[in-house]
N, C-alpha and C positions, 0 to 999 in steps of 0.2 A: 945421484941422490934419489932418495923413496918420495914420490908426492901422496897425496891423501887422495881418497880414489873418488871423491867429489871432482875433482881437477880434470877426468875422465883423459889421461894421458896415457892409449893403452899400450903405447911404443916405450911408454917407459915404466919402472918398479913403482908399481907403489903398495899401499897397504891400506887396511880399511881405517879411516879415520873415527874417535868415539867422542870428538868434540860438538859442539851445535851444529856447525854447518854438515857434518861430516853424516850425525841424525836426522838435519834437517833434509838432505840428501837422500839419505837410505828412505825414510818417510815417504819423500817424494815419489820416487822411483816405484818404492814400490806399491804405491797406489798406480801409478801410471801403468803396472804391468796388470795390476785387477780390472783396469777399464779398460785395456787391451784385449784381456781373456773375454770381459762379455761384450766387445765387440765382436768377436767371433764367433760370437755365439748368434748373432743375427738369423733370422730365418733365410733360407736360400730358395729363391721362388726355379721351378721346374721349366725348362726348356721342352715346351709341349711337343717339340719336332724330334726328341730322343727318348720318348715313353716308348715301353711297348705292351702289349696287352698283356694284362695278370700284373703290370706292377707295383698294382695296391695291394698287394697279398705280401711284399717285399721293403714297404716304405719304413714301417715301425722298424722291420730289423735292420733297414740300412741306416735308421737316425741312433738305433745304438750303436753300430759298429761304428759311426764317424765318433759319437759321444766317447766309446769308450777309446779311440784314436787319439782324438784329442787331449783325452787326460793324460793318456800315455806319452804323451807327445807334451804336454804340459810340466810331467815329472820331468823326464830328459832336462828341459829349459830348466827349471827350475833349481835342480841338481846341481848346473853349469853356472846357474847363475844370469841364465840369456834370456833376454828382454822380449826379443824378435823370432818370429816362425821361422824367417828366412834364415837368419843366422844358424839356427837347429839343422835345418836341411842341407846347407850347404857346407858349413863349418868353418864361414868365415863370420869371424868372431868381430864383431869394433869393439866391444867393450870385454872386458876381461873380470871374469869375476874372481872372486875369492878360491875358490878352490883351483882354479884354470891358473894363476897365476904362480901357484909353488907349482907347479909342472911345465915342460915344454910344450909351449903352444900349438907345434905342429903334431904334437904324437895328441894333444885334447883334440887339434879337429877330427886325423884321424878318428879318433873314438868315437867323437859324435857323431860323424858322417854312418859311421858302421852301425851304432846304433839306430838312428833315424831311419837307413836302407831296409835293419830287419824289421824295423816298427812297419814299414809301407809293406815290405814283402808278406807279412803278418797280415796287414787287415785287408790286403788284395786280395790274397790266400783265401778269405774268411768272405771274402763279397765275388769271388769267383766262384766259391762253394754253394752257394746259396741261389748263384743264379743256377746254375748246374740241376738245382733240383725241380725244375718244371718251367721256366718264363720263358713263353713263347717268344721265338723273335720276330714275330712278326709286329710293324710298327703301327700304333694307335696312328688315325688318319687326322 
């Protein structure tokens, strides 16, 4: 038997429910993923013992390259249907979304795992590049 995916049963079939609860669910949820995202968005204070000098010549473009990570990294979830960071990066899914669930589960983690790999390989690519162009390594005292 199919349960309504309020029931959050993701070992077994279910289907997206379009009754109250099923709304009052979906509603839910998805506020909870909007005050997820700007949890994340917290400011991240600097660990003074891993500066090096010139790294304020490099700060603005490393808060775009995480910002625009993130989005990137938000589409992915989003896409799937996934709640959680973790679930993205690893591709272990607890809850199953709509699109994940007409497909086999193991060929979506696959996916998602490969996707997320080239998103990291991507923005490390892009903050390797950057350091490359002049920051000294010698470390602020």
């Amino acid at each position: 038997p199919a349960y309504p995916d309020y029931m959050q049963k993701s070992d077994r079939l279910s289907y997206e429910s379009t009754g109250v609860l099923g709304t009052l669910f979906d509603n839910v949820t998805s506020s909870k993923l909007a005050k997820s995202s700007a949890i994340r968005r917290k400011r991240i204070t600097l660990d003074k013992d891993l500066l090096y000098a010139g790294y304020e010549n490099y700060v603005e473009e490393a808060r775009n390259l995480k910002h625009n990570y993130d989005e990137e990294l938000l589409d992915i979830m989003s896409w799937y249907d996934i709640r959680r960071e973790g679930e993205a990066l690893t591709g272990n899914i607890t809850k199953l979304g709509r699109i994940v669930r007409r497909r086999r589960i193991g060929d979506v983690r696959i996916e998602i795992r490969k996707q997320t790999r080239e998103l990291i390989k991507k923005y490390r690519k892009e903050f390797h590049k950057g350091l490359s162009r002049g920051l000294s390594p010698v470390a602020l005292a």
